[in-house]
LOLUMDO-835629 format. One line per field, with one value per residue: x, y, z of N, C-alpha, C in turn; residue in one letter; residue number from 1. Coordinates in steps of 0.02 Angstrom, whole numbers, plus 50000, padded with zeros to 5 digits. Example, Ala and Ser with C-alpha at 12.3 -4.5 7.8 and 13.67 -1.06 7.14 Angstrom:
REM LOLUMDO-835629
nx	c(50660_50642) $
ny	c(49716_49888) $
nz	c(50390_50354) $
cax	c(50615_50684) $
cay	c(49775_49947) $
caz	c(50390_50357) $
cx	c(50660_50645) $
cy	c(49835_50002) $
cz	c(50390_50394) $
aa	c(A_S) $
i	c(1_2) $
END
This chain:
REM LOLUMDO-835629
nx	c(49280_49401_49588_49736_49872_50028_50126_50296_50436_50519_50553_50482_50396_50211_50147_50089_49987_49813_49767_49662_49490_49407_49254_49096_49006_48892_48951_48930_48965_49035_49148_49275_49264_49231_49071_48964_48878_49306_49883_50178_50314_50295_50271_50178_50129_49990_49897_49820_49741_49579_49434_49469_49468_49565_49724_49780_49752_49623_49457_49299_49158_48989_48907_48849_48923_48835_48874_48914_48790_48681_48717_48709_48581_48535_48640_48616_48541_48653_48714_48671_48588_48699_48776_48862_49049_49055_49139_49177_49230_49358_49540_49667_49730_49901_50020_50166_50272_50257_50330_50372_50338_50226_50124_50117_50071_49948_49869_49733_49670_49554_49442_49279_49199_49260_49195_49196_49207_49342_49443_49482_49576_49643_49700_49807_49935_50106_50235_50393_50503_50619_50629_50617_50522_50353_50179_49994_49900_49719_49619_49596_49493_49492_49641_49708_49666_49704_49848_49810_49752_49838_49918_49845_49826_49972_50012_50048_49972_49845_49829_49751_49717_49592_49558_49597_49601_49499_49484_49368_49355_49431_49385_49255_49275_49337_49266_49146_49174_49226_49094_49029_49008_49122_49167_49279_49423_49498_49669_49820_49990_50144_50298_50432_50354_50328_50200_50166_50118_49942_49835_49717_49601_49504_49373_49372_49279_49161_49124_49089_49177_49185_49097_49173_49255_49308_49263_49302_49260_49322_49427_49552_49565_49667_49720_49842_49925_50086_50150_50241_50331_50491_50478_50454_50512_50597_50595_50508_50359_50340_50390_50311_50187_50204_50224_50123_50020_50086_50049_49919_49867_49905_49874_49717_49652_49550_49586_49625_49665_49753_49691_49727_49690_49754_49742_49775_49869_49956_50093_50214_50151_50095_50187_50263_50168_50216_50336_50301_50275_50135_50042_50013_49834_49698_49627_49519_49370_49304_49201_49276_49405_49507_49568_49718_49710_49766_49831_49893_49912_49888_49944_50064_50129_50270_50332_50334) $
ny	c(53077_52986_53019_53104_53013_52933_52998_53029_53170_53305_53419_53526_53657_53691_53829_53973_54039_54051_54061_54108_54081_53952_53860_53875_53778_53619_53477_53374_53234_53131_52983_53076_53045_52953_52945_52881_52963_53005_53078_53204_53256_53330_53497_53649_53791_53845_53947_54073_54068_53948_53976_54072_54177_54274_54307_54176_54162_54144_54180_54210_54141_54144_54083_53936_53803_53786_53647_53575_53621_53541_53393_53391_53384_53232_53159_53068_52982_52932_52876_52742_52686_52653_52542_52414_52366_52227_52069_51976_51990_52040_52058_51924_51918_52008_51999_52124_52095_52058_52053_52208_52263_52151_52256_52342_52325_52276_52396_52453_52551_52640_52668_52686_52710_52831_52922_53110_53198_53211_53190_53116_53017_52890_52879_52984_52950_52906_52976_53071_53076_53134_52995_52912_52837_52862_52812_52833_52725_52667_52583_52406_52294_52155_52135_52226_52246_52163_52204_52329_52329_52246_52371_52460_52399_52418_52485_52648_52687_52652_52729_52831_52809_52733_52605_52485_52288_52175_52122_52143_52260_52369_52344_52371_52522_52536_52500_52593_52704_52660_52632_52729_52921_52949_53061_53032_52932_52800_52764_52651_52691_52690_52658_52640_52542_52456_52431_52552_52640_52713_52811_52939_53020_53164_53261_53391_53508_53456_53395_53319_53405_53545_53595_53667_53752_53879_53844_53811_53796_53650_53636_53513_53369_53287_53114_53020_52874_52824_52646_52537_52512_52529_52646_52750_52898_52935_53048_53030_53066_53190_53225_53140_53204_53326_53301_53252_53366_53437_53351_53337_53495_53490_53385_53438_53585_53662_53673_53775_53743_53635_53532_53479_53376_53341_53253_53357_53310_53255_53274_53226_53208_53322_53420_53352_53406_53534_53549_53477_53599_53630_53773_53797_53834_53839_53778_53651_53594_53442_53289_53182_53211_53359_53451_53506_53609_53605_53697_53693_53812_53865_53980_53998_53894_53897_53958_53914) $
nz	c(51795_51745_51864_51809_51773_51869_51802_51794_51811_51827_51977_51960_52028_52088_52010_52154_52122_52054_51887_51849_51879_51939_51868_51971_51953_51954_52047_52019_51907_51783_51729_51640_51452_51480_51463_51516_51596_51551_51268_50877_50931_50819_50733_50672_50613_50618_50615_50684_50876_50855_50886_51017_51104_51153_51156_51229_51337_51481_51468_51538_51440_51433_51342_51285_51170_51029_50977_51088_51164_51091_51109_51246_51268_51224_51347_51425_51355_51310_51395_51451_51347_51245_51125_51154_51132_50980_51071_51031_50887_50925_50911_50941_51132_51152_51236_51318_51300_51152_50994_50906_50783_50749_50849_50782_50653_50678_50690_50668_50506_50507_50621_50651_50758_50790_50733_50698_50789_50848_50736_50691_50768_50759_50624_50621_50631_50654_50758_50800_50923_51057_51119_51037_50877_50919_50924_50956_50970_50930_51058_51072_51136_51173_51119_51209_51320_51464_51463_51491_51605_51698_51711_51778_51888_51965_52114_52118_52005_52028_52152_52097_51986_52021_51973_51987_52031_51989_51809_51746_51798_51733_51608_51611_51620_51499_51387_51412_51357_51231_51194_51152_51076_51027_51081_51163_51148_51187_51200_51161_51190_51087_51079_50969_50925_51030_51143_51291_51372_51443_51374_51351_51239_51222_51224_51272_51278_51279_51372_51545_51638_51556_51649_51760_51710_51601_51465_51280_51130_51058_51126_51186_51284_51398_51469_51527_51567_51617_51569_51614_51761_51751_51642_51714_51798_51707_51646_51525_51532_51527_51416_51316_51353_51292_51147_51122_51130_51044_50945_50919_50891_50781_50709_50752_50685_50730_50877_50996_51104_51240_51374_51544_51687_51809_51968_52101_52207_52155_52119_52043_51914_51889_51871_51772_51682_51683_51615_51513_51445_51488_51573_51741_51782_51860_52021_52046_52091_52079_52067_52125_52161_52206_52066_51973_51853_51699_51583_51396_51279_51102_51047_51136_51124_51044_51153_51272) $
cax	c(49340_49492_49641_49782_49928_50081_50214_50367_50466_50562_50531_50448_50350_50157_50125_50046_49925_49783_49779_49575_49442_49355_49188_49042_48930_48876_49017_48891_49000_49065_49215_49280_49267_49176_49003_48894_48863_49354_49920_50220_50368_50277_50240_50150_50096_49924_49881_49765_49682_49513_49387_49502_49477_49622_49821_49820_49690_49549_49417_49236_49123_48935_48866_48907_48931_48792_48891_48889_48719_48647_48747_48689_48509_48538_48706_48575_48556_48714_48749_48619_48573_48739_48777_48927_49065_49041_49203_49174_49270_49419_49571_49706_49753_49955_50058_50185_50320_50237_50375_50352_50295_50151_50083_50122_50045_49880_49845_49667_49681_49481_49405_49221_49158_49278_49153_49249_49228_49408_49467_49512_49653_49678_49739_49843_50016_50179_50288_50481_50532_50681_50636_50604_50456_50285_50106_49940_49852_49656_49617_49547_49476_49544_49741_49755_49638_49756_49899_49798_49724_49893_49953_49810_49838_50016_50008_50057_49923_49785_49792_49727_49666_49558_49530_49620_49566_49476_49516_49317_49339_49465_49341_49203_49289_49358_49188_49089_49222_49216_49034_49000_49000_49173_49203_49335_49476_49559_49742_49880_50042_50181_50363_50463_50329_50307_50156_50208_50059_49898_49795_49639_49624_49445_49316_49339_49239_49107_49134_49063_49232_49165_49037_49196_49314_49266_49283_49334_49238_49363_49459_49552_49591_49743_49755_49902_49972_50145_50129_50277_50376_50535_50495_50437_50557_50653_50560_50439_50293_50336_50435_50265_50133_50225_50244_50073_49998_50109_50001_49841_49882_49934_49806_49653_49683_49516_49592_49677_49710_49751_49682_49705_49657_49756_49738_49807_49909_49977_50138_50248_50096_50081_50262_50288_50129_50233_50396_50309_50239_50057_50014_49960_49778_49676_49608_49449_49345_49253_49183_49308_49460_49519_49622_49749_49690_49839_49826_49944_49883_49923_49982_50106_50167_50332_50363_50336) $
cay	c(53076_52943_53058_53081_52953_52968_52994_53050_53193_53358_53421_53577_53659_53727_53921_53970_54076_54015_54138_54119_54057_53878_53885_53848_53728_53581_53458_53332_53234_53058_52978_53123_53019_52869_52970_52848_53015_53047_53113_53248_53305_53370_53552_53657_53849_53852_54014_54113_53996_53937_53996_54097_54260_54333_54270_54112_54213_54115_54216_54170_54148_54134_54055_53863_53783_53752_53579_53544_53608_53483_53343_53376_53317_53155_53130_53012_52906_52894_52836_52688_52650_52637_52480_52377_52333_52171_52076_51908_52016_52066_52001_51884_51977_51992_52026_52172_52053_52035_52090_52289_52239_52126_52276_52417_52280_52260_52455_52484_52621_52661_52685_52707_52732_52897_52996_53164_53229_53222_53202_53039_52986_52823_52923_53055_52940_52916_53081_53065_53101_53117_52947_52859_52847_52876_52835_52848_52663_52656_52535_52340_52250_52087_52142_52265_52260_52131_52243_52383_52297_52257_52426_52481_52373_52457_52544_52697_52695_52621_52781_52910_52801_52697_52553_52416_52258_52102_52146_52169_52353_52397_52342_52423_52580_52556_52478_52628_52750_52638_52638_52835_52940_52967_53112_53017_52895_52771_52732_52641_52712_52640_52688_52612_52492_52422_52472_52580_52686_52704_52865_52945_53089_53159_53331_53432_53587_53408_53337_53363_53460_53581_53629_53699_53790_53929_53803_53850_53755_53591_53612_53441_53337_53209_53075_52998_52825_52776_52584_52492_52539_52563_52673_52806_52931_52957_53117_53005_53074_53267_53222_53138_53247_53363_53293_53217_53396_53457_53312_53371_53547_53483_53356_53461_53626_53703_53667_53820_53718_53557_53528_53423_53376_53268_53282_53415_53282_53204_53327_53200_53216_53403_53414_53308_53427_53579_53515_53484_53675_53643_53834_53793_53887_53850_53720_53661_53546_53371_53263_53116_53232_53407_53449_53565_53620_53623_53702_53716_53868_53845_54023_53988_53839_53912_53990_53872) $
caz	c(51753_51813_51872_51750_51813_51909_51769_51833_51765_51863_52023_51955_52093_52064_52038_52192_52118_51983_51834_51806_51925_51905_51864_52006_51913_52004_52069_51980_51843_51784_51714_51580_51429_51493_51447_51540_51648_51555_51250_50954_50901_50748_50734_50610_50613_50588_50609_50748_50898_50833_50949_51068_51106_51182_51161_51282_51394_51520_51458_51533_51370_51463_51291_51268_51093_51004_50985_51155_51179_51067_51164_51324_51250_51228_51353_51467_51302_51295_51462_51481_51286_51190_51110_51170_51063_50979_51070_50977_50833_50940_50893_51003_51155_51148_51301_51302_51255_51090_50944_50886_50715_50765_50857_50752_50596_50693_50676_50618_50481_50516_50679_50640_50796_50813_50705_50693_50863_50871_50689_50683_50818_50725_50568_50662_50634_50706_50766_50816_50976_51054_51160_50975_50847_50932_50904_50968_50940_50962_51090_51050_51211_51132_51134_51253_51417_51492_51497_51517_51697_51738_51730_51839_51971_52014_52170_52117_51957_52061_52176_52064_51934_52047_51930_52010_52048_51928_51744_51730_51835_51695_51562_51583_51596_51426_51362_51427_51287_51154_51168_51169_51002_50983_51088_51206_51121_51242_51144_51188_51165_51084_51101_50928_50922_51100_51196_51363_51408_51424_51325_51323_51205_51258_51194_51366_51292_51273_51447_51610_51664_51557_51683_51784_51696_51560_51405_51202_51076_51023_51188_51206_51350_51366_51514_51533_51624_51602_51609_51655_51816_51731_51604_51759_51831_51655_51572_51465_51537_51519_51333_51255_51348_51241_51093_51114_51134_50974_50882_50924_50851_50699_50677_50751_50673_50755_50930_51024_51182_51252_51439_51570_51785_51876_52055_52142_52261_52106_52091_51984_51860_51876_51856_51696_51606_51683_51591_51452_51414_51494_51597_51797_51758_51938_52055_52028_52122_52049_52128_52138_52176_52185_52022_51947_51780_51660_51478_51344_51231_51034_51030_51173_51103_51030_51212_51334) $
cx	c(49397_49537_49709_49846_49968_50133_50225_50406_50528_50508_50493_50406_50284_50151_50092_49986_49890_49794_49704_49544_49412_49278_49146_49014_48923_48955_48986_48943_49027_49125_49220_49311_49233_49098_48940_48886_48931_49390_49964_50269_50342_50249_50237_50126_50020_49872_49829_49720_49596_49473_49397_49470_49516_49681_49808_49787_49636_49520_49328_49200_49043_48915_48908_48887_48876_48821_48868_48793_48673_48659_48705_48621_48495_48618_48665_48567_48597_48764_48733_48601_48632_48770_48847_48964_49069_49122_49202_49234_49339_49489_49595_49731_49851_49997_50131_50263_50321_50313_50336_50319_50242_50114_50095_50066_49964_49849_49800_49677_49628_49471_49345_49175_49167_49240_49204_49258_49316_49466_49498_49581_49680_49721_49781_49924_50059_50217_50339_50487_50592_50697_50632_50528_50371_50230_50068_49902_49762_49657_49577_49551_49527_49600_49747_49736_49677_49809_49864_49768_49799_49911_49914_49809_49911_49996_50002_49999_49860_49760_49772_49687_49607_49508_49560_49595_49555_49477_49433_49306_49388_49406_49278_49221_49330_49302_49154_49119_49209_49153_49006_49013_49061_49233_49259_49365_49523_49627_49774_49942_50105_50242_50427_50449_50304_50254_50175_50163_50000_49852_49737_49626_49534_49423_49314_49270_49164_49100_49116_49115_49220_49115_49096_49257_49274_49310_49279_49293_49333_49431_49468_49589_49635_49731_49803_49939_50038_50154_50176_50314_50450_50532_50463_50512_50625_50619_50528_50408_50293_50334_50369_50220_50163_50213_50165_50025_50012_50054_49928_49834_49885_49899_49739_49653_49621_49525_49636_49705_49708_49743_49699_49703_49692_49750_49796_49868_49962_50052_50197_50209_50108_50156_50290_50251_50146_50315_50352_50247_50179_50093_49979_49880_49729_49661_49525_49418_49291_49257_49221_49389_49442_49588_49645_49759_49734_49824_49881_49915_49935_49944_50053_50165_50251_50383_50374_50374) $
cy	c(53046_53028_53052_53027_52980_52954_53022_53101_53226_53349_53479_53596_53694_53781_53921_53986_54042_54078_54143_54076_54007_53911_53842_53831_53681_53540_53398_53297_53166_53033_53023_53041_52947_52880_52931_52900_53066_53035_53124_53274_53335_53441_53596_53744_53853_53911_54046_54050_53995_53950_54034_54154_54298_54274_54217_54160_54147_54157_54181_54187_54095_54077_53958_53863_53764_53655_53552_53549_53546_53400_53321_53354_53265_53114_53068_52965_52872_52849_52775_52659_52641_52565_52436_52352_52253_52128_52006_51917_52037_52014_51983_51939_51950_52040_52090_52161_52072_52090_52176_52291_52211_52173_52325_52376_52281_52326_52450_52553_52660_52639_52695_52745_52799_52942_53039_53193_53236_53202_53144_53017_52931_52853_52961_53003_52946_52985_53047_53101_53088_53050_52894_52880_52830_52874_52799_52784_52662_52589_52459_52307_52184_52086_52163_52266_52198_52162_52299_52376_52306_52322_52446_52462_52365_52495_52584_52717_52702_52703_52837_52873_52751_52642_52496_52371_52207_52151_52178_52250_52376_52407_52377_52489_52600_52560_52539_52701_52724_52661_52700_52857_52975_53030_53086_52965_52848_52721_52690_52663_52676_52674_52643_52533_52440_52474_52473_52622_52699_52790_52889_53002_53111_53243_53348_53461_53520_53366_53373_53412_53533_53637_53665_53727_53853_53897_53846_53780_53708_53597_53536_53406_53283_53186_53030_52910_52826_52711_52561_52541_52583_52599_52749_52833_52937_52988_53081_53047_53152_53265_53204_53164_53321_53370_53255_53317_53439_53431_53329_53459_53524_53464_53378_53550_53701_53687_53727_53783_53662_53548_53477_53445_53339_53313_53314_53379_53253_53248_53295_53224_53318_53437_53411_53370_53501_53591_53524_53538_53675_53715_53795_53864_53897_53767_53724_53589_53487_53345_53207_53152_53343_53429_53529_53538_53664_53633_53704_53753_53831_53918_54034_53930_53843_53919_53946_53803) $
cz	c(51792_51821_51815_51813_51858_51858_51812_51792_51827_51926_52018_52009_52055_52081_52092_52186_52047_51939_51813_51874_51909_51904_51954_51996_51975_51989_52025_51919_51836_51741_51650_51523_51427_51456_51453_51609_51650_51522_51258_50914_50824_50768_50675_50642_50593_50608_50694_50782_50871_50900_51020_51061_51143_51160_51238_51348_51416_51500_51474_51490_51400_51382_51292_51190_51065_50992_51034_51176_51157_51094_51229_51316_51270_51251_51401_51422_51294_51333_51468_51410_51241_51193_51124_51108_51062_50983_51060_50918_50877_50912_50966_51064_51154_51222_51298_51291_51198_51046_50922_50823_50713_50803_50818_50688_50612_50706_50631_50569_50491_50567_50672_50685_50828_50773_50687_50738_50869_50823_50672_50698_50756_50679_50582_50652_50680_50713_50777_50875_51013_51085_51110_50938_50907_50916_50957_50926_50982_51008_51062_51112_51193_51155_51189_51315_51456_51528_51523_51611_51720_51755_51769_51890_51978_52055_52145_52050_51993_52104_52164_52027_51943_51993_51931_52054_52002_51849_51722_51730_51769_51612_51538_51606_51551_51401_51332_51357_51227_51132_51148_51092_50982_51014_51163_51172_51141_51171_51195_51160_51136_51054_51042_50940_50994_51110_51268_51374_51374_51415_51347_51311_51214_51233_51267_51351_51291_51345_51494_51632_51622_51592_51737_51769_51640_51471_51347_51203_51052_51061_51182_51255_51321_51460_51492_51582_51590_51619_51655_51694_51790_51650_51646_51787_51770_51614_51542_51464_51493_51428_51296_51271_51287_51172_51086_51084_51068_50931_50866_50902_50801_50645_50680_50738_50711_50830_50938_51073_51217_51340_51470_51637_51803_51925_52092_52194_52216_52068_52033_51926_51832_51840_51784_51659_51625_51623_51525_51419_51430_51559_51672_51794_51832_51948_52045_52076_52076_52103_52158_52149_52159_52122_52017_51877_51758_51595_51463_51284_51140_51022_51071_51154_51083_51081_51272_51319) $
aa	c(X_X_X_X_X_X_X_X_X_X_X_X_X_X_X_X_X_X_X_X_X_X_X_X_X_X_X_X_X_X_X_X_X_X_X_X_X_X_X_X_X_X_X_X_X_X_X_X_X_X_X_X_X_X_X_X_X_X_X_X_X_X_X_X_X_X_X_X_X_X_X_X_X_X_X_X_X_X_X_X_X_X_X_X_X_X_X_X_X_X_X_X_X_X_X_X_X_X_X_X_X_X_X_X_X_X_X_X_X_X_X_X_X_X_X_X_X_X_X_X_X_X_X_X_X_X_X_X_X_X_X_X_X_X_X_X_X_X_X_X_X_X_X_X_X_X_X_X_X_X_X_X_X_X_X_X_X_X_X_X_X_X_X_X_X_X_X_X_X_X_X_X_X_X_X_X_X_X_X_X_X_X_X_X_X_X_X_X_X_X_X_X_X_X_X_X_X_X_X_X_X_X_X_X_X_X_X_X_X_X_X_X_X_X_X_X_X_X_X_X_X_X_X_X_X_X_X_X_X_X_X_X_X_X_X_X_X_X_X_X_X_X_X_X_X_X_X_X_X_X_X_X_X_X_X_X_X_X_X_X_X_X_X_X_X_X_X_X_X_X_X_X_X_X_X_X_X_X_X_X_X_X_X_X_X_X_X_X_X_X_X_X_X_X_X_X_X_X_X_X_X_X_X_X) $
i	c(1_2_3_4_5_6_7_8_9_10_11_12_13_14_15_16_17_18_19_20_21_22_23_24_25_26_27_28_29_30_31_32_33_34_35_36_37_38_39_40_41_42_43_44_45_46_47_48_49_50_51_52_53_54_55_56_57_58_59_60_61_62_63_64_65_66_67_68_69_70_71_72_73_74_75_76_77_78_79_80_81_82_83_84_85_86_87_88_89_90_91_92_93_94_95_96_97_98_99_100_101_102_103_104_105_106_107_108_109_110_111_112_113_114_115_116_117_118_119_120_121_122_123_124_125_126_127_128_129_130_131_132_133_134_135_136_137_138_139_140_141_142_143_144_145_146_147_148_149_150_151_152_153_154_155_156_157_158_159_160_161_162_163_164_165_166_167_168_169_170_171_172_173_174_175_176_177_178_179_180_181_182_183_184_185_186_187_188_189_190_191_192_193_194_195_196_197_198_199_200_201_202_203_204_205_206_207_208_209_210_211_212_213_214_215_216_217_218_219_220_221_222_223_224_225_226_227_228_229_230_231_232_233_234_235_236_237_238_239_240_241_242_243_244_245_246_247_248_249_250_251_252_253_254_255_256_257_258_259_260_261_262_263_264_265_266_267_268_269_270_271_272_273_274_275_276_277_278_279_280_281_282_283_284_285_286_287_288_289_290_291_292_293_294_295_296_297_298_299_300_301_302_303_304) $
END
């Protein structure tokens, strides 16, 4: 699973203490969302968390999901036999110049390959936030892996999200998402129509990181870049993990809780998803970093 980015928010410091224990599965695990082996201002009451069992409680729940169970079957198929998208069909790619209308215009209303695993991002709409209108665009190789390379090869991206380098290393770790059955979503974000960061809305309680925490059925993960330089170190990050994490309540109404990992070294990051109402929960070890695993509960949501 890449690391979530280095937004920029407060200086918030991390609880010292975890509030739940990681799990001890194997350290075994590959990009969350990649599944060849890794997120507003809208809010809505929707009654008791789906699949919780306590108020905004870690609770270990020995049984997995019959969902997931059936997954883990055929996740080796899914690593080595899924079909590439066909990028003959992509459209023009457009640079982050491009006018706000030509990308907001080139919004797919259907996503096909999102299944329902995650309720259909594409559909999920614009929110309002206080930084301007907000949405959540599925990704197209075509338009966007250009900028999306660039943004990975900033320093400060590159060292967590170790995908900098020839635009190929960016590619096939979009590729390897698109290709999968839906349960990871790479977006780009777009900030009153410009695209400014890069997404990936992702099925934890479905992802290897499930093997170390004590997962909820329709648990959902958010990574995060902020692309360009200057739109870091002015609250973005905290303001739309927020308002990103609102959306996913609203729109996935059997989700209690919105997860995420960056790396434990990565305190801007940790920072921004303390700012914006995620819970420090514990440290957990993978194999490509040690993280601090951040929820945001949907019964907490009012409070935090």
């Amino acid at each position: 699973m890449p690391p979530a980015d280095p937004i920029a928010s407060t200086g918030t410091a991390v609880p010292a203490t975890a509030d739940v224990d990681a799990g001890d599965g194997s350290d075994a695990r590959f990009s969350a969302g990649s599944h060849t082996g890794s997120g507003m201002g809208v809010d809505a009451d929707l009654g008791a968390d789906a699949g919780a069992s306590g108020h905004g409680e870690d609770t270990m729940d020995l049984r997995l999901p019959d969902e997931l169970l059936s997954l883990i079957a055929d996740e080796s198929s899914d690593s080595h036999g899924a079909r590439r998208p066909d990028q003959d069909t992509a459209q023009p790619s457009v640079s982050i110049a491009a006018t706000r209308e030509a990308f907001v215009l080139s919004v797919p209303s259907v996503v096909p390959a999102e299944g329902d695993l995650l309720d259909r991002v594409a559909d999920w709409g614009p929110t309002d936030t206080p930084a301007g209108l907000f949405q959540l665009v599925p990704v197209r190789v075509g338009r966007d892996l250009p900028l999306i390379s660039r943004w990975m090869n900033d320093p400060a991206a590159a060292a967590f999200w170790g995908l900098s380098g020839p635009q190929n290393v960016t590619e096939d770790h979009v590729l390897n998402q698109l290709a999968g059955d839906g349960r990871s979503v790479p977006c780009i974000g777009a900030l009153d129509g410009m695209p400014m960061s890069y997404w990936e809305i992702y099925r934890a309680d479905l992802d290897p990181l499930a093997r170390h925490y004590p997962a909820r059925p329709h648990d959902t993960g958010l990574h995060l870049l902020v692309g360009a330089v200057a739109d870091r170190g002015r609250g973005l990050g905290g303001l739309l993990l927020r308002a990103v994490a609102d959306l996913v309540f609203v729109r996935r109404p059997s989700c209690a809780r919105v997860i995420a990992e960056p790396d434990i070294r990565n305190t801007p990051s940790i920072a921004a998803f303390l700012t914006a109402g995620f819970r420090f929960s514990a440290e957990v070890d993978l194999l490509d970093k040690r993280a601090a695993l951040m929820v945001r509960d949907r019964s907490l949501r009012h409070l935090l």
